[in-house]
N, C-alpha and C positions, 0 to 999 in steps of 0.2 A: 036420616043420618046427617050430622050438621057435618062433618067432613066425611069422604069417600077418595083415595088415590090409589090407583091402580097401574099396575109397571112403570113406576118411575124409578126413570133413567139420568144419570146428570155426570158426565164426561167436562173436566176440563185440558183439552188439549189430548193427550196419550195418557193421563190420568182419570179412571173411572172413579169416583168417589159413588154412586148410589147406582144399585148395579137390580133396579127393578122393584124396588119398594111400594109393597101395598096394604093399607089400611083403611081403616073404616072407625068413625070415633064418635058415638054419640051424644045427639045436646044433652049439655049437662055432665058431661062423664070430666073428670078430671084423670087425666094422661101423663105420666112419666115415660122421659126417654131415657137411658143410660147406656154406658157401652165406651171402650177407651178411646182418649184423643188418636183421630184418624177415623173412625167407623162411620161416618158421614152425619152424625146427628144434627149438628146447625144448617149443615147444608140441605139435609129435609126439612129444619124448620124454616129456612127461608125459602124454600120451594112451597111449604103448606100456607108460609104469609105473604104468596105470593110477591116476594120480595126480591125471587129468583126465578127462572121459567125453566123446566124439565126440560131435556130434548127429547125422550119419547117420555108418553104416558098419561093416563090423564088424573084430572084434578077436578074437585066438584066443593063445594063449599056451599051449604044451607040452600042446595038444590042449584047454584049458577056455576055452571062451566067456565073453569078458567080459561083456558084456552080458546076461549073464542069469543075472548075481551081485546081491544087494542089497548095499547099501552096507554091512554087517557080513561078509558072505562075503567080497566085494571087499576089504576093510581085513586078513582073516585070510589070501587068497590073495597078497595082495600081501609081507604081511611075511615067509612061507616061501617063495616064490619067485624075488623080487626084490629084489636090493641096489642101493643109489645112491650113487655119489660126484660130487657137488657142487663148484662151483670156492670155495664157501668151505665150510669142511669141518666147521660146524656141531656142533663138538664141544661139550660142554655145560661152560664154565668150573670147575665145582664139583667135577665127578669127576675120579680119575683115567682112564689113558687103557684101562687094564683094565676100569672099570666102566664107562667110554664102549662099549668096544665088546661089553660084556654087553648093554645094553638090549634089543636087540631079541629077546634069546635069554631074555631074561624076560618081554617084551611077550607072546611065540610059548609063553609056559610051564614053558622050561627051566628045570629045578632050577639053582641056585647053582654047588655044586660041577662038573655036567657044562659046563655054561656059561664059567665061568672056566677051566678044561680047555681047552676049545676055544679060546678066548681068548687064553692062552699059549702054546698050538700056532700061533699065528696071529700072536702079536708076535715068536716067534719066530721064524717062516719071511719074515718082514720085518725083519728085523735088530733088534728092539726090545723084546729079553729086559730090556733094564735102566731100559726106560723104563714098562714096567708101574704101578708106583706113581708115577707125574710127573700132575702135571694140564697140561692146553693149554699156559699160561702159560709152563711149563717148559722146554718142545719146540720146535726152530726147524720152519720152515711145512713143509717135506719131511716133517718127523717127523710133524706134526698129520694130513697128508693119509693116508701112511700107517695112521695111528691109523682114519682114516674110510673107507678102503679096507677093512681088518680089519674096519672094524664092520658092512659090506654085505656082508661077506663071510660072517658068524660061523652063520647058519641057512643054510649054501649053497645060496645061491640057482641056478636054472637060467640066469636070467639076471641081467646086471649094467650096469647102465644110468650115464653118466658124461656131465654137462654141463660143458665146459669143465676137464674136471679139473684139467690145470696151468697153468689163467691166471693163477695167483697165484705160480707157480713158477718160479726161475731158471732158466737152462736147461739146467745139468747136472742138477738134481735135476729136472725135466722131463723128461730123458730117461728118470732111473732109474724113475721111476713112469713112463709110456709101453710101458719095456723090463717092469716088473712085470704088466700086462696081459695080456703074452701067454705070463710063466709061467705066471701063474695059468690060462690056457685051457690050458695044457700039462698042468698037474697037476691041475685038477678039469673041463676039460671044458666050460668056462662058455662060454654065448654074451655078447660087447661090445658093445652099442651107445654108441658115443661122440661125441657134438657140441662139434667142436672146430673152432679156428680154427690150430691148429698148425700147418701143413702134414707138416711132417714126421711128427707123429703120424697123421693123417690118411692121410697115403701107406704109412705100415708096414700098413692094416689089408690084409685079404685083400678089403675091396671099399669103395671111395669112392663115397658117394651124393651130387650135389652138387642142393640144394633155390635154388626159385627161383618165387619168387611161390605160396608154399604147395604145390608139388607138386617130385615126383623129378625129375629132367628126365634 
C-alpha cells in the first residue's frame, strides 16, 4: 500500500475540518478527490504531503510512519518522496524554467550537472526542450504548470500529490495536463492524488472519493 491513513483527525482551534478520515491508495492508482469548498479536501492533502501533521491518527507512506519522524526527517522524507502541483504553480520569477525545476534536486543534494540532466530529460518528455532557458514571464500558463509538474517530478517521487492543478487552465490545455498524469503513471509508476473540482478530470481517475463534512462518504 504506497499510502495508508487511518482516523484522521485535524481541528483548527473550535473548528473540526477532518473529522477521522481513512484511506488506503495503492502504487500506481491514480486518486481523485472532489466534494464542495469547506469539506476538508486540501487539508487532507496537506496532511497526506505531510505538509501538515494530524492531531489524532495515523499516516504511513510506502511503508514509513509519519509520525514518528521529527520535523528534519519529515522535511528530508518529504522532498524524495513527494512531488506537488499546485493550481498556481509557484515558479520562482528570477530563474529560468531549468533552474525552477532543479531546486529541489539541490535542496535533496544532487550535484549540478546530474540534476540538470534530469531536468532536460524531463522538459523534454514535456514538450519544452526550447523553453529550458525562458523565465515564467516568458511561458504562457500551460507552459508554466508544466515547468511545476517537472519540478515535482525531478527526485521521483513515489507519490504525486495535485491541488486543483488546472484551475487556472483553459480547457484544452486542461485537458493536456489531465491526459499528462496518467503518462506519467504509465512510465514511472507514480501514485495521484488529485483535488479537483473538474469533473472530467475527476472521472478519468481509477477511483473518485467524494468528501463531505470532513470525512470519505
Amino acid at each position: 500500500m504506497m499510502i495508508k491513513a487511518s482516523g484522521i483527525q485535524k481541528s483548527y482551534g473550535a473548528l473540526q475540518v477532518l473529522k477521522g478520515v481513512t484511506i488506503e491508495i495503492k502504487k500506481g492508482e491514480v486518486i481523485s478527490i472532489v466534494g464542495a469548498s469547506g469539506a476538508g479536501k486540501t487539508t487532507l492533502l496537506h496532511i497526506l504531503g505531510t505538509l501538515d501533521r494530524a492531531n489524532t491518527g495515523d499516516l504511513a507512506i510506502n511503508g514509513t510512519s509519519i509520525s514518528s519522524l521529527n520535523d528534519k526527517k519529515l522535511a528530508e522524507f518529504r522532498n524524495k518522496n513527494i512531488g506537488f502541483v499546485f493550481q498556481f504553480h509557484h515558479l520562482l520569477p528570477e530563474f529560468t524554467a531549468l533552474e525552477n525545476i532543479c531546486i529541489p534536486a539541490f535542496i535533496n543534494g544532487t550535484s549540478k550537472v546530474v540534476a540538470e540532466k534530469k531536468a532536460l530529460e524531463l522538459l523534454s518528455f514535456l514538450g519544452l526542450s526550447e523553453r529550458a532557458g525562458h523565465k515564467p514571464s516568458e511561458l504562457s500558463g500551460g507552459e508554466q504548470q508544466r515547468v511545476a509538474v517537472a519540478r515535482a517530478l525531478i527526485n521521483n517521487p513515489a507519490v504525486v500529490l495535485a491541488d486543483e492543478p488546472s484551475g487556472n487552465l483553459d480547457s484544452s490545455t486542461a485537458k493536456e495536463l489531465h491526459q499528462l498524469f496518467f503518462t506519467l503513471r504509465e512510465k514511472f509508476d507514480q501514485t495521484f492524488v488529485i483535488v479537483t473540482h473538474n469533473e472530467e478530470l475527476a472521472n478519468m481517475a481509477d477511483r473518485k472519493l467524494v468528501m463531505r463534512d470532513g470525512n470519505i462518504i
